[in-house]
C-alpha positions as CSV (number, residue, x, y, z in Angstrom):
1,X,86.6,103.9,90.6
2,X,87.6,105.5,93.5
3,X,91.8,104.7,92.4
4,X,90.8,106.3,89.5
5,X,89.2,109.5,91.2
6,X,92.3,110.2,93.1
7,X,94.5,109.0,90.0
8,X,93.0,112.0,88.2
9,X,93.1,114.2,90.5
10,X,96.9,113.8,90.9
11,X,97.1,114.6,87.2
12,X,95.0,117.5,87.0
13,X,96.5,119.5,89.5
14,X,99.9,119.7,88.0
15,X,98.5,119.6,84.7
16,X,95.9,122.6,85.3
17,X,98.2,124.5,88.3
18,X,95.1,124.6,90.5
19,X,92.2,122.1,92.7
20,X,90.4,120.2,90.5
21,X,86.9,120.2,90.7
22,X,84.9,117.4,92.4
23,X,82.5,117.0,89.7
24,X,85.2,116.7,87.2
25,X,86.8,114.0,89.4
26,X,83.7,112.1,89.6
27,X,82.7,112.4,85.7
28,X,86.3,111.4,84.5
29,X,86.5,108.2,86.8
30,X,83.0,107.2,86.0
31,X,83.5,107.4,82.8
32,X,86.9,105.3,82.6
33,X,85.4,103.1,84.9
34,X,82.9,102.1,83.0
35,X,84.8,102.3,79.9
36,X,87.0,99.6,81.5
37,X,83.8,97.6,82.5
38,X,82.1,97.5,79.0
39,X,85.3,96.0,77.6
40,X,85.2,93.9,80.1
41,X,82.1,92.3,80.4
42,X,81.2,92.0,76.6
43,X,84.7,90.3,76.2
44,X,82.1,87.7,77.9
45,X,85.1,86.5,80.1
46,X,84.2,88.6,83.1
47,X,80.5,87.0,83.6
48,X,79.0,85.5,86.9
49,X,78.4,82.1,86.6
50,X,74.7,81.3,86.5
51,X,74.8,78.7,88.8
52,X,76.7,80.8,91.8
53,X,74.0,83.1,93.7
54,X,74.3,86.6,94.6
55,X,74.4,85.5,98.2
56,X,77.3,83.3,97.6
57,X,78.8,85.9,95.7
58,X,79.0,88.9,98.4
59,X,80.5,86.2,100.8
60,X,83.3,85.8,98.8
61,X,83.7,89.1,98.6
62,X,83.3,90.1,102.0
63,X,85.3,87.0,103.2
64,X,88.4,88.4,100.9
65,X,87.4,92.1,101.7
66,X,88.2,91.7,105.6
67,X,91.5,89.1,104.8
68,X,92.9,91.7,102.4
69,X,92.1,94.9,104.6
70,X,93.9,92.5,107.6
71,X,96.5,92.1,105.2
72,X,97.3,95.3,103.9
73,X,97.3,97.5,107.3
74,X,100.6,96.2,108.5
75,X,102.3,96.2,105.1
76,X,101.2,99.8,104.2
77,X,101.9,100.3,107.7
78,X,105.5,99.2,107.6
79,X,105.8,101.0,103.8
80,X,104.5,104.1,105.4
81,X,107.0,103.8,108.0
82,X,110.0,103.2,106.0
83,X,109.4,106.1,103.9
84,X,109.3,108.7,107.0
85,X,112.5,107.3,108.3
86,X,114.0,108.1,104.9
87,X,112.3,111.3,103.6
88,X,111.3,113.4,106.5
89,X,113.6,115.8,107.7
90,X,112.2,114.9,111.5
91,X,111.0,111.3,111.5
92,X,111.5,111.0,115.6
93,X,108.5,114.2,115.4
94,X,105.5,113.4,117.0
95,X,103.4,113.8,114.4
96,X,104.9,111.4,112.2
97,X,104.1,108.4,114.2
98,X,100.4,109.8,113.9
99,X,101.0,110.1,110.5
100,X,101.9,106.5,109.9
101,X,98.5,105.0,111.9
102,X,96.5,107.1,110.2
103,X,97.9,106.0,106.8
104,X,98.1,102.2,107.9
105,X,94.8,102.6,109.3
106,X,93.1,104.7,106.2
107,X,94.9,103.9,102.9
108,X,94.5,99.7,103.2
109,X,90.3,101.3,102.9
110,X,91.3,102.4,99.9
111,X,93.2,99.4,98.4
112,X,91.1,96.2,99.9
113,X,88.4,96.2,97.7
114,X,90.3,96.0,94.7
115,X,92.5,93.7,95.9
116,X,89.3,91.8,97.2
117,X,87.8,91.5,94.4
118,X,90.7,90.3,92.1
119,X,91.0,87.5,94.7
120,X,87.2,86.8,94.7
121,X,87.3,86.3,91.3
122,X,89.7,84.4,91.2
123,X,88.3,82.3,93.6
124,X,84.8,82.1,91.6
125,X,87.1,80.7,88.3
126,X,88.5,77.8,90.6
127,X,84.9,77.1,91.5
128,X,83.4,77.2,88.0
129,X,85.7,76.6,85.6
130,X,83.3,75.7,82.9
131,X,81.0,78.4,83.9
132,X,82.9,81.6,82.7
């Protein structure tokens, strides 16, 4: 949901010349988040097993939550960095090395549970194969 918050919020601006509203944000990416997640689940091919527990469940996630956040810091890190060497018109600035922590630091927030949960599910499917 929160991909598609700032998804639409790239596309409203230049659409609408002007800040979108928060509300607006929130009610558009609800709603196609949840869109997506009807589809999903009555597809039946997105259900939990009913023999893993919830417990079980949020380990997985958490387990693949802190691997993919680990994972993702130095590689938007090293993206971020890349694209300052090439773009800015000052990368040697002091403010652009700031610029690249704070991104390697804050975007892989934004990224690792999505990426976390596609490889907690995938993990649940090895697990029970017969149960989805």
């Amino acid at each position: 949901m929160t991909s598609l918050f700032w998804l639409a919020g790239f596309v409203w601006e230049p659409y609408f010349q002007e800040e979108p509203p928060i509300l607006w944000l929130s009610l558009i990416s609800l709603g196609c988040a949840s869109s997506v997640a009807v589809i999903l689940f009555r597809r039946g091919k997105m259900l939990i097993p009913e023999e893993m527990h919830l417990v079980e469940l949020v380990k997985v996630f958490i387990g693949r939550w802190l691997i993919s956040y680990a994972a993702l810091v130095p590689v938007v890190g090293v993206a971020t960095w890349i694209m300052v060497q090439a773009y800015s018109p000052t990368p040697a600035h002091p403010e652009a090395s700031i610029y690249v922590i704070i991104m390697a630091v804050w975007f892989p927030l934004w990224l690792s549970p999505m990426v976390a949960s596609l490889l907690a599910w995938r993990r649940v499917r090895v697990k029970f194969p017969n149960g989805l």
